[in-house]
Each structure stands twice: as C-alpha cells, then as structure tokens.
C-alpha positions in Angstrom: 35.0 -126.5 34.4 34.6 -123.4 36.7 36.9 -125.1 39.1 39.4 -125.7 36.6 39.3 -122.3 35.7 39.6 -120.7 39.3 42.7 -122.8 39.6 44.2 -120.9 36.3 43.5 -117.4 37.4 45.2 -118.6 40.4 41.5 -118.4 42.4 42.4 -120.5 45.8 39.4 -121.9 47.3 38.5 -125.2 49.4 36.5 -128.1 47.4 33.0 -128.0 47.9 31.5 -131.0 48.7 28.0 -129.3 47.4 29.0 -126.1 45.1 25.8 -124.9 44.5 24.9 -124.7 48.1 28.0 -123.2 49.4 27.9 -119.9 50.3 31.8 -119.5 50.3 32.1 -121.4 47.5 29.4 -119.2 45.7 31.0 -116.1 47.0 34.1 -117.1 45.3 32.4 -117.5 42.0 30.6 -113.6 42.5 33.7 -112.2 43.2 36.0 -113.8 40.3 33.1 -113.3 37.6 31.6 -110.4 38.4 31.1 -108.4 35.6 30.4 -104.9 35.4 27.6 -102.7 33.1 28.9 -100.1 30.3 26.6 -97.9 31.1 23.6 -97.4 33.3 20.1 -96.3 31.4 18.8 -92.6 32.5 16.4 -94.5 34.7 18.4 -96.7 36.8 18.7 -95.7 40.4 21.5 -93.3 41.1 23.5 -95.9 43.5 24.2 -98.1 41.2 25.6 -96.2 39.1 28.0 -95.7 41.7 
C-alpha cells in the first residue's frame, strides 16, 4: 500500500527486499509522511519549535 502510494505522489525509490529494515527505504517513508505539529505546548523545548 505505501509503495503504491509513493509511486502516485511520484516518490522514486528502489524496491526493498526487507522494508522495514532499510534505512533508505525508511528514510524515504520519513521524508514523504512527515507531518508537522499545529502548535507546540508552552513547555516544549524552544528548538523544536523551530
């Protein structure tokens, strides 16, 4: 499924022969799904707020 959707957000990336060991692989995944917060409570540390 995640693979299928890489390749519609036009995501290129090699086939991994073990996806949830492969660091590129994984990598790939962070960096297409990251998500970011709304908003950071008073108490979270000032760089990540950043």
């Amino acid at each position: 499924m995640l693979m299928d959707d890489l390749r519609l957000r036009g995501v290129s990336f090699d086939m991994p022969s073990d996806p949830l060991n492969d660091p590129v692989f994984i990598d790939t995944l962070s960096r297409t799904y990251v998500v970011q917060p709304a908003r950071f409570p008073p108490e979270a540390p000032l760089d990540s707020a950043a």
